[in-house]
C-alpha positions as CSV (number, residue, x, y, z in Angstrom):
1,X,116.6,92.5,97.6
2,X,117.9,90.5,95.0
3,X,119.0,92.1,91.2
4,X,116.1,90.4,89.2
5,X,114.0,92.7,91.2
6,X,115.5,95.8,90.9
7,X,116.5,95.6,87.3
8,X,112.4,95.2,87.2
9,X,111.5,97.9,89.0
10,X,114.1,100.5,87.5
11,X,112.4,99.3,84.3
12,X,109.0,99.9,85.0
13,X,110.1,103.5,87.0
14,X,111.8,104.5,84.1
15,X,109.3,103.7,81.3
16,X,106.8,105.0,83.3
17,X,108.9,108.1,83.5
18,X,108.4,108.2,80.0
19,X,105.0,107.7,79.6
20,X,104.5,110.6,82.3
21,X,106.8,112.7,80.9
22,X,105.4,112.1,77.3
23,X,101.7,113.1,78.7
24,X,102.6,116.0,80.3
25,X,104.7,117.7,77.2
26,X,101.3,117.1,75.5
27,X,99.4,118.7,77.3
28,X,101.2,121.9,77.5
29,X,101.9,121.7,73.7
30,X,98.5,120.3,72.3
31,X,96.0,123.0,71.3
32,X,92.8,122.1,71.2
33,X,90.6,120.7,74.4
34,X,90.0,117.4,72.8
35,X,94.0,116.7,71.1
36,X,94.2,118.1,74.9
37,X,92.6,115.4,76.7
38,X,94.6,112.7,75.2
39,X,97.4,113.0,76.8
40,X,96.5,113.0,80.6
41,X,94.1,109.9,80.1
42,X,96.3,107.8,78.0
43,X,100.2,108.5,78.2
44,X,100.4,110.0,81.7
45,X,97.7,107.3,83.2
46,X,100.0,104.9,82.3
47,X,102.3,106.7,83.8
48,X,101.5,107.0,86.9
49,X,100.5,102.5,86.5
50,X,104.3,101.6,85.8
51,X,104.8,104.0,89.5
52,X,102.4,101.8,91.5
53,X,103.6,98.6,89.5
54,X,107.4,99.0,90.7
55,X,106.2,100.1,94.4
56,X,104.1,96.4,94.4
57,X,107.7,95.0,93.1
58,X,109.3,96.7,95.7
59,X,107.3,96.1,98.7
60,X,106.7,92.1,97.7
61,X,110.5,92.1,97.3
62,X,111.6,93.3,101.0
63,X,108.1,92.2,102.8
64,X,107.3,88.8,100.4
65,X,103.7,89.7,100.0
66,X,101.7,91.5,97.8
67,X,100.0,95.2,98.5
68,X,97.0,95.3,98.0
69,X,96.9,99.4,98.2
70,X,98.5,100.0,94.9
71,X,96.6,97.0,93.2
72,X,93.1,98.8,94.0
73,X,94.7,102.5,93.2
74,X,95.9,101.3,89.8
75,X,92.7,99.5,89.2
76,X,90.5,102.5,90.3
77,X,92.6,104.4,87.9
78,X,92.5,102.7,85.1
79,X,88.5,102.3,85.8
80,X,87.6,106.1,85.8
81,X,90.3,108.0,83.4
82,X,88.1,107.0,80.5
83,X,85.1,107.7,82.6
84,X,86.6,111.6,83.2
85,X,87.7,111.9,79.6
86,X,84.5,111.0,77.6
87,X,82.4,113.3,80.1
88,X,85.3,115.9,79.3
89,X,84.5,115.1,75.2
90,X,80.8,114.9,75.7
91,X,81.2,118.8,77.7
92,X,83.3,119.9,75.0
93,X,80.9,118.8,72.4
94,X,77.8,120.0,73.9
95,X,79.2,123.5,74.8
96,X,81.3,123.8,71.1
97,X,80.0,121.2,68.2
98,X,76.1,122.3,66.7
99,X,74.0,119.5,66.0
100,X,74.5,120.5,61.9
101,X,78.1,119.9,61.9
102,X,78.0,116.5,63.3
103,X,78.2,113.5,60.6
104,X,74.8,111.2,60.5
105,X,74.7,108.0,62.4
106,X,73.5,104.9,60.8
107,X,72.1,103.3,64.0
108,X,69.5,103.2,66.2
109,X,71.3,105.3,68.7
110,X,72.5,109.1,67.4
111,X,74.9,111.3,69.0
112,X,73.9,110.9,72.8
113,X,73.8,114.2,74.0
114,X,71.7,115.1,71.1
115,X,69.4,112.8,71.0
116,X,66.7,114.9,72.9
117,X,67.4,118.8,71.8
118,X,66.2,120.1,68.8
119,X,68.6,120.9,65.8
120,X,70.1,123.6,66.8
């Protein structure tokens, strides 16, 4: 393996270190559910991205071809941690936020899981 490519992937391993390391301190230290869900869906996704972007540095460096594996991992990823964390928000909202304390929306949409409960 030549040093271009492992200069590259020590990179990527140790920012994402970071990023991982940085997400998980916030979630132990945050306090609320919602500063809470921040952390594991933004900092510690990526993460756990710069991981599977060294190991497809790695394995195209010693095989010479590209794995596909951690290309569709990282994608899938990327795809649902929003996903989880706006269901986590909308949970948290339903079960903890009254329809009264909630600012008015100027469009033709409101607040989505309010839109068919009375005011409560």
């Amino acid at each position: 393996m030549n040093f271009v490519a492992e200069l590259l992937i020590a990179v990527s391993l140790v920012i994402s270190g970071i990023f991982g390391f940085v997400g998980s301190f916030g979630l132990v230290k945050l306090t609320s559910t919602v500063q809470r869900l921040h952390a594991p869906t933004k900092a510690t996704t990526l993460g756990v991205g710069g991981i599977l972007v060294a190991s497809m540095i790695f394995f195209y460096a010693k095989n010479g071809h590209l794995s596909v594996h951690e290309l569709l991992i990282t994608l899938f990823l990327f795809l649902t941690a929003p996903v989880t964390a706006s269901f986590i928000a909308k949970t948290y909202m339903a079960r903890n936020v009254s329809k009264r304390e909630l600012p008015e929306t100027n469009g033709k949409y409101g607040w989505s899981i309010y839109d068919d409960c009375p005011d409560t």
